[in-house]
N, C-alpha and C positions, 0 to 999 in steps of 0.2 A: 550437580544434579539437583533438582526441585521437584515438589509433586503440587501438582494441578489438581485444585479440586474439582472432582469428577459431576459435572448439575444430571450425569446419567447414573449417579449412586455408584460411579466407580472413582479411583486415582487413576492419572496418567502419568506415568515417569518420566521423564525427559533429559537425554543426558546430553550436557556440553559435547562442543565437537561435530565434527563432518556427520555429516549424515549421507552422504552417498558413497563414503570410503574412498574418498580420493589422498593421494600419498601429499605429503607436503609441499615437494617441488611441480605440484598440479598445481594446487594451490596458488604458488609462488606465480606461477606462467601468467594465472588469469587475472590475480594483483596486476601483473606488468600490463598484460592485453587491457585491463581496464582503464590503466592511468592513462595508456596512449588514447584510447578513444575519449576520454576524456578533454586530451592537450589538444586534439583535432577537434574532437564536438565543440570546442566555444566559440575558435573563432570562426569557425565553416558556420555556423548558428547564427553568428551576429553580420557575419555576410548575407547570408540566404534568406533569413527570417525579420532581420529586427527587430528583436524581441524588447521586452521589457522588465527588469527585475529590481525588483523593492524588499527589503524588510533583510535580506541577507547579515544583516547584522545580529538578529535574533536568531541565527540559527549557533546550535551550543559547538563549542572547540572540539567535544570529545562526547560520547556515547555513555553510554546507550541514548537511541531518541529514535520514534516514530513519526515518520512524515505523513500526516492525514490532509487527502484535498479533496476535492473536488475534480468529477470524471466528465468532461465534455468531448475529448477527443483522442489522437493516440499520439498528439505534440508531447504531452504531461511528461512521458518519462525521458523524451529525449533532453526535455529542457533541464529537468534536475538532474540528469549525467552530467549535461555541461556545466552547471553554474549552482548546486548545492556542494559547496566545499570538501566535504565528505563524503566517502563511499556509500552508496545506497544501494541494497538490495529490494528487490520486488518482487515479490509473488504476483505470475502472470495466468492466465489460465490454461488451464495443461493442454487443450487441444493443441497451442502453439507446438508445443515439445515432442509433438509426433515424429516416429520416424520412419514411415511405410515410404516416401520416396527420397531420389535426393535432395534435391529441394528444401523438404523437410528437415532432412537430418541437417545441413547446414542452418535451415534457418533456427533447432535447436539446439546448435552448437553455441549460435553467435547469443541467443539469449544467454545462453551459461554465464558466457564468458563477459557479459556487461552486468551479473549478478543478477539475474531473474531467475525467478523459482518458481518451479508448476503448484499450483494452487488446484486441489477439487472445488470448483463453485457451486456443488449440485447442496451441499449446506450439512447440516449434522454432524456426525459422529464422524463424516468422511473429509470436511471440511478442517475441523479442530486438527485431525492427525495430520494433515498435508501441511498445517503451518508448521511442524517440527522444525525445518532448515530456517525458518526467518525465527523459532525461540532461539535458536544455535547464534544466530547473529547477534541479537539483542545482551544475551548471556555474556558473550566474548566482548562486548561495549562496543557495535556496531550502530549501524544504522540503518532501519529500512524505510521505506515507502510505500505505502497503501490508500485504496481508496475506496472507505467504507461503503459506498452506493453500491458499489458490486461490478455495475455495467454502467456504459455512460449514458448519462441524461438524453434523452430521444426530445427535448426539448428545452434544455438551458435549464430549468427550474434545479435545486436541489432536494434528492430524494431521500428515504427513510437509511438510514445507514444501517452495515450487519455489523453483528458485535464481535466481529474479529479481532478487532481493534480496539474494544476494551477491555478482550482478554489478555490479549499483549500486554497491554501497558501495567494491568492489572497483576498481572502473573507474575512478571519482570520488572514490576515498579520502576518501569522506564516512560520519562515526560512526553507526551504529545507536543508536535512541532507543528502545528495546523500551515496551511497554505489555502490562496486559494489559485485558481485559473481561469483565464480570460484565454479568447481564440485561439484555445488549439485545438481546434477542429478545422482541418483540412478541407477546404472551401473550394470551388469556382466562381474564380472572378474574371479577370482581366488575362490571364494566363489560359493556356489553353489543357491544362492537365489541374487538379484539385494543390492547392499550397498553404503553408500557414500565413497570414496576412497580421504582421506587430503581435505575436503571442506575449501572453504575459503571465507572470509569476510573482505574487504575492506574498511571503512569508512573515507569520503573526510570530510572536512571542509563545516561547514551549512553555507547558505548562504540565502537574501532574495530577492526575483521578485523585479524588479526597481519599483519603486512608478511610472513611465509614466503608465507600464501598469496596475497597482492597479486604479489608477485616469481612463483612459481607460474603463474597466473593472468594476467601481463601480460606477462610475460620470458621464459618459461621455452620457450616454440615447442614445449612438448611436449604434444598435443591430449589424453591421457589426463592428462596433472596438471594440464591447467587444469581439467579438470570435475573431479575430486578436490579441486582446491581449491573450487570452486562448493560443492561438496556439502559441503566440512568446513566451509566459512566459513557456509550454511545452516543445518548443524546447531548451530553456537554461536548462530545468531541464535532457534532454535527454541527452547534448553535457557533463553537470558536468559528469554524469554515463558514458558516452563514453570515458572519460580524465580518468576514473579509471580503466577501464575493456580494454580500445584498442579495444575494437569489431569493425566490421565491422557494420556500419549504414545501414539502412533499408528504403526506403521512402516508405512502405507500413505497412498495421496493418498485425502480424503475421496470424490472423484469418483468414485474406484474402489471405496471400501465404502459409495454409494450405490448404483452399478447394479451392482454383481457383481464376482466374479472376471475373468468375464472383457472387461472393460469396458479401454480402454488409455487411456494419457495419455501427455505427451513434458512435460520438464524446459524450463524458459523462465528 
């Protein structure tokens, strides 16, 4: 157990462990169901796709570590099932995890069972509690994957990241693993249905938030420098991904230079 310091003048408790109550040998089944989609995703990937992956040397043997990249299209997570060595969990957005038809209930079964987790995007107080299952993973010396932008780039550039992602690392004193991506946005070209065309995947060297903003952020009981440090330890996580990718920065959240100016978001 760890306590979160609270930037709404409260603590959050967080304990190790399941968080949806599932018995062990659940558990056990979706290890298994994952390593197979796994043994299939690479080489079915490197038939259909040919993709391209670099920097795989820098990713760590063992956990804890957060995967932060860059969001252009919905290639991103297939590619890190098949070919980041380790288990990776994602928080997806919960609309996926509907279950009003069947359709839905399978498609969120199959997320479960390749370790995605519904995430609130709407930001706040609602956002922070929905990451509990990705603290659970980080704590046990897991792995997840995330992508600070929120939504994907509606135009290639890299946008303002949320500090989801610097509370993670910050809370769990677990290193950032930056990444970036190239084509995986689902295109038409030459094909007559949308495909990914040589997707690619880039892995930097992990690294960890300075301990001023950990202390900041976990010590310090002052609600203005914890979110100061949210935001500077974001912004270091933002600039690693931009050293990879060269995109053009963004000082706004994508959400909001999709539907307008005056469209609003809250920081998670």
């Amino acid at each position: 157990m760890y306590r979160e310091p609270g930037v709404r003048g409260r603590e959050r408790v967080v304990y190790s462990g399941s968080h949806d109550g599932r018995r062990p040998e659940e558990e056990g089944i979706e290890r298994l169901f994952y390593e197979v989609m796994k043994f299939l995703a690479r080489p079915l990937t490197y038939i259909l796709f040919w993709p391209v992956i670099t920097g795989r040397r820098n990713i760590p043997a063992k956990g804890p570590g957060i995967f932060a990249g860059n969001h252009l299209g919905v290639g991103e997570p297939l590619l890190l099932l098949a070919f980041a060595p380790p288990q990776v969990t994602f928080p997806a957005k919960r609309e996926l995890f509907r279950t009003d038809t069947l359709l839905r209930r399978l498609g969120a079964w199959f997320l479960r069972m390749i370790h995605q987790v519904p995430l609130d995007r709407t930001g706040g107080a609602a956002s922070i509690d929905s990451l509990g299952s990705v603290y659970d993973v980080l704590e046990s010396g897991g792995f997840v994957g995330i992508f600070p932008e929120g939504h994907r780039s509606p135009d290639g550039r890299l946008y303002k990241g949320h500090t989801g992602v610097a509370r993670l690392a910050l809370t769990t004193n677990s290193p950032v693993i930056p990444f970036g991506c190239f084509r995986t946005r689902f295109v038409w070209k030459f094909l007559p249905f949308p495909w990914l065309f040589r997707p690619e995947l880039r892995f930097g060297k992990p690294f960890y938030l300075p301990e001023e903003l950990r202390v900041a952020f976990m010590e310090s009981g002052d609600r203005q420098a914890a979110i100061q440090a949210l935001r500077d330890g974001t912004e270091l996580v933002m600039k690693a991904i931009q050293e990879i990718t060269g995109q053009e920065m963004v000082g706004e959240y994508s959400l909001i230079h999709k539907k307008g100016p005056g469209a609003e978001t809250h920081d998670a």
